[in-house]
N, C-alpha and C positions, 0 to 999 in steps of 0.2 A: 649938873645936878640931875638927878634921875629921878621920873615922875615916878609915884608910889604903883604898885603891879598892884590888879584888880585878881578878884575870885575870877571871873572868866575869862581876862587876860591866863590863869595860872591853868586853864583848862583846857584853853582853846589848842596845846599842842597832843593833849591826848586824846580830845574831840577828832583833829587833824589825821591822826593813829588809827582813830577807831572806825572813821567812817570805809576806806576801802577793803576790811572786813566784813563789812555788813552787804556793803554793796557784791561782793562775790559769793558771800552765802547766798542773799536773794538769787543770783545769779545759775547758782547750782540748782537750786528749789527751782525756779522757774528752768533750767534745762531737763531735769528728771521730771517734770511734769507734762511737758511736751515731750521724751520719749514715753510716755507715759500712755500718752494720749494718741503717738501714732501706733502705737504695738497693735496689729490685728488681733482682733480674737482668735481663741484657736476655734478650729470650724470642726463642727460635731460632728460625731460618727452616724455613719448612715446605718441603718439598721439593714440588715441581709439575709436571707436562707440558705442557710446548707444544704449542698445535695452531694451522696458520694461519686466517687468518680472510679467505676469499675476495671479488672482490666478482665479484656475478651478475646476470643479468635476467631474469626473471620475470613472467607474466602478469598484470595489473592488475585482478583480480576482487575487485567489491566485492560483496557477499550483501544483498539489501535482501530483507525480507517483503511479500509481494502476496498478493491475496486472490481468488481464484476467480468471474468472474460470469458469469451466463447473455448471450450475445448479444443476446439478448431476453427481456423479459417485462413479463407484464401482468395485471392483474387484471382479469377478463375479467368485466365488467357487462351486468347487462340494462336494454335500450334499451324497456321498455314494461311496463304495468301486468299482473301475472296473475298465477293460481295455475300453481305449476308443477307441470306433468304427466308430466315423465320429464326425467333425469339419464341420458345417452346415455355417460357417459365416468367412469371410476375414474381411483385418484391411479395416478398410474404411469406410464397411459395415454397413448400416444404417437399423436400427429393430423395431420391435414394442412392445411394453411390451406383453409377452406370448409368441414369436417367439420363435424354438429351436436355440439355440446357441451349442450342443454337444450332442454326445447321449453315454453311455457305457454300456458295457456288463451288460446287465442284467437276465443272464438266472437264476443263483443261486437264483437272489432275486425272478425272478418269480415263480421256482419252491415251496420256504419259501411260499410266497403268497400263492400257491394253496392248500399247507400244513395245513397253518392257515384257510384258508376257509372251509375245509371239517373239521378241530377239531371245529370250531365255530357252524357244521352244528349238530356233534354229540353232541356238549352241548348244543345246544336246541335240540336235541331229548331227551336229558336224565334230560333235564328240563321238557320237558314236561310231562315224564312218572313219575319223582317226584312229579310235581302237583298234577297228577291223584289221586296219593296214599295219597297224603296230603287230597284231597278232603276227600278220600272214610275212612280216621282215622280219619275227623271232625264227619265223620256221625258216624264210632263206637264209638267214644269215648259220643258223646253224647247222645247213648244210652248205655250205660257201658258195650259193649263188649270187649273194650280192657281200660287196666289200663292207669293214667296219664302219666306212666315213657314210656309205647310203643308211645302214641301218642306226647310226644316230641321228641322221638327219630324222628318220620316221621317228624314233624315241621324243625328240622335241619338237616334231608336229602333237602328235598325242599329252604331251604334256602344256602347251600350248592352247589348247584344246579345252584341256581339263581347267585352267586358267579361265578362259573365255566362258565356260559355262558357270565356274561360280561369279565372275563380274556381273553376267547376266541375271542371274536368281538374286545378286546385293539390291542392283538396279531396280529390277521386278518390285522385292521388298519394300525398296525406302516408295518405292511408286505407290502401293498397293498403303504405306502408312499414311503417305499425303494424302490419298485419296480418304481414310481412314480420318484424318484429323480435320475434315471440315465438317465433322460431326460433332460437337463440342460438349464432354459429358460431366455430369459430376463426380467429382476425385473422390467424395465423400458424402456422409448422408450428411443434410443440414436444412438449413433453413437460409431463400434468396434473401440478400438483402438490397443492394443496387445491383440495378440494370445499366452497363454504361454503352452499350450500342443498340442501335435503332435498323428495321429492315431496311437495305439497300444503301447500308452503310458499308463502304468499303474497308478490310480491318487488316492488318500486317499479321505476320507473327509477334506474340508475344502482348500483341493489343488487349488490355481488360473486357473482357464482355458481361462477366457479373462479379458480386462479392455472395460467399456461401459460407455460412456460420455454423459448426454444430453447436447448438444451445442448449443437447441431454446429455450427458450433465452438464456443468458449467465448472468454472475454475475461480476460486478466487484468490488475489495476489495482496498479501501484507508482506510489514515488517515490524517482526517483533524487535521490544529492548533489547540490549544487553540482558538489563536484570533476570528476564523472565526468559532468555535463550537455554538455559540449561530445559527448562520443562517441555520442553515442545520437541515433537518427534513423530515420525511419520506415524498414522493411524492414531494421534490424538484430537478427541473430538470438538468442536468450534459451534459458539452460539453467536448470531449475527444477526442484525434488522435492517431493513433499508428504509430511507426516508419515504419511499412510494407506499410502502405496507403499515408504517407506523410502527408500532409496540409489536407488531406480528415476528416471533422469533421462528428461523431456521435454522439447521443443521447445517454443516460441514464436517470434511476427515482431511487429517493433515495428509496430503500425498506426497509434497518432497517440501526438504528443508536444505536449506544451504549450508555446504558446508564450511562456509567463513564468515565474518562480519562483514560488514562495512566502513570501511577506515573513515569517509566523511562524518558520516550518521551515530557509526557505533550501534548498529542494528542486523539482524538477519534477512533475509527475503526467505516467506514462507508460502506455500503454495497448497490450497486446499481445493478436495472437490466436494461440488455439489450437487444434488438431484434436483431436476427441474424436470419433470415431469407433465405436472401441469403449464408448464412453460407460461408461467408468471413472471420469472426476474429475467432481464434482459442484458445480454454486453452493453459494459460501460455504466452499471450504476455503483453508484457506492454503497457502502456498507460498514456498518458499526460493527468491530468483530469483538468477542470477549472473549479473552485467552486467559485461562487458571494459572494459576503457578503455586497451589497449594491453600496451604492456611497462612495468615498473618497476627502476629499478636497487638493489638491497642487498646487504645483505653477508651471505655464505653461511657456515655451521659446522658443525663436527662436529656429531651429536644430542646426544652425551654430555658438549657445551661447556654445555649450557644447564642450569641449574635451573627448574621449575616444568613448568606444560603447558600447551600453546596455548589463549589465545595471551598469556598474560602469563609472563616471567621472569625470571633474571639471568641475565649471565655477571660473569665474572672475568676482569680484565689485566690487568699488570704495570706498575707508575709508581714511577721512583727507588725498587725491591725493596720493595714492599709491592704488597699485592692491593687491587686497585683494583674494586668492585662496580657495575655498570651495570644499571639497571632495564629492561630493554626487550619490544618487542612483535614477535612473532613467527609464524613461520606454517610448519607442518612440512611437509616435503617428503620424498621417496620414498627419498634417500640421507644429504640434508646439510638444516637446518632454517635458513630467512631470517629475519634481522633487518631487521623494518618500521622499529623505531624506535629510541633508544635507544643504539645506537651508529652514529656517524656516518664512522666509518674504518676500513679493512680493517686490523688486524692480528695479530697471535699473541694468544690466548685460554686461559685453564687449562683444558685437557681435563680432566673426570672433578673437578670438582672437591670436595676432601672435605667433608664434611656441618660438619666445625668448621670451615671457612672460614671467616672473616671478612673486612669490609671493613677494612685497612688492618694486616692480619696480614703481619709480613715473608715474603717467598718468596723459594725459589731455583730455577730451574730447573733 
């Protein structure tokens, strides 16, 4: 027999129904509210200045490094055996081509000289007394007093003869230059720079005795790019400074340009001269050289558009309201700073832009 069903007996299976629908609605409402709650705010636009962004043209100066050299020089050698007897010139010492720079011992050579000149004197005398006899065997032989075989025997004494006196005048010579080369002169005008031998120094041939520099004008040796190889040609003019003078600019004229590259570099070697007159720059300094290559077209900015200092920066511009960051290369100018690289279109740029910029922070102008 079946006990009688109650109201909440008749309930309880659609109470049983009802509850894990409640329980996943809550469940939805409480997930939408916690994404609800993690969603960032969207983060406000920064407010920003417009400034335009021009395009200009610009001289095309590239700065390569060159290096200072003397016009001339040389290590000035002595041409002959000896002790040296006197140093006629200090480091410093400014010469003229011909001037002595050293003298040495020259007695041995000059006694050899006086040797050679008196053998030189006796074969022309014993030339001359062969002549004679060569004369006086044309005349016998051509009246048959003496046979053909004596009258060429006379023909090659005289010839002989003639032989022996130029060895002796060769002799004489080389003597008479030895004697001549322990006078040690300058090959050219210049200016001494090392002294490498000391009086009663014993010196070979070929031994250094000083270094001698021409220093008016001077020469100076770059290498331009590629890019800028076409512009440069001899008798184009060069503005340069060195680190000793400062901001101080000098002249230069192209006097030879190579006529290849160079396959390592991908560069020229260019060769300019210089006036030194006051003989202020020295061999061996360097120098900042700036070579033209016309005009350039970029795009011009406020100074206060860029971050960084020449010549690497950024600027800031505007793409679907966000700040858009450009890495670029630049070069300051006297009102407005150019963009070499970097951005390749003129237009509006964030003046002044704040230190919390970022790339891809909303803006409004």
């Amino acid at each position: 027999m079946h006990a009688p069903r109650t109201p909440f007996s008749r309930l309880a299976p659609l109470l049983f129904l009802a509850l894990p629908a409640a329980f996943f609605d809550l469940a939805c409402h409480k997930s939408e509210a916690t994404a609800s709650a993690d969603k960032p705010a969207a983060r406000p636009a920064t407010k920003v200045t417009l400034a335009p962004a021009t395009k200009a043209s610009i001289p095309d100066d590239t700065s390569v490094t060159g290096t200072i050299l003397a016009d001339r020089e040389a290590m000035v050698a002595a041409d002959a055996i000896g002790k040296v007897l006197e140093i006629a010139v200090q480091r410093g010492a400014v010469v003229k081509k011909g001037d002595i720079l050293a003298r040495l011992d020259t007695r041995g050579a000059n006694f050899t000289a006086e040797m050679a000149r008196a053998q030189a004197k006796v074969a022309d005398s014993q030339a001359a007394i062969a002549k004679t006899e060569c004369d006086r065997s044309d005349t016998l032989f051509a009246s048959g007093a003496i046979s053909a075989a004596e009258h060429d025997r006379a023909l090659a004494t005289c010839r002989t003869a003639t032989a022996q006196v130029q060895a002796a005048s060769a002799s004489a010579s080389m003597a008479a230059k030895t004697l001549g080369d322990g006078i040690i002169r300058a090959p050219f005008s210049g200016t001494v720079g090392e002294r490498f031998v000391q009086v009663g120094e014993y010196v070979q041939a070929q031994s250094k005795v000083v270094s001698l520099y021409a220093v008016d004008p001077l020469r100076i040796e770059i290498a331009v790019p590629e890019r800028i190889a076409g512009s440069v040609k001899s008798g184009t003019k060069l503005e340069f400074t060195t680190t000793a003078f400062g901001d101080k600019k000098f002249q230069a004229e192209v006097r030879f340009v190579s006529p290849v590259l160079r396959r390592e570099t991908r560069d020229m070697v260019v060769e300019a001269i210089v006036s030194n007159t006051e003989g202020q720059l020295k061999p061996g300094m360097f120098s900042t050289v700036r070579v033209g290559a016309g005009d350039r077209n970029v795009i011009a900015v406020p100074k206060t558009a860029i971050r960084g200092s020449a010549p690497n920066g950024s600027v800031f511009v505007i793409a679907n309201g966000l700040a858009e960051e450009h890495l670029v290369r630049f070069q300051e100018g006297t009102k407005e700073n150019y963009i070499l690289e970097g951005l390749t279109e003129a237009t509006n740029v964030v003046d002044a832009p704040a230190t919390t910029l970022r790339d891809g922070d909303p803006v409004a102008p």
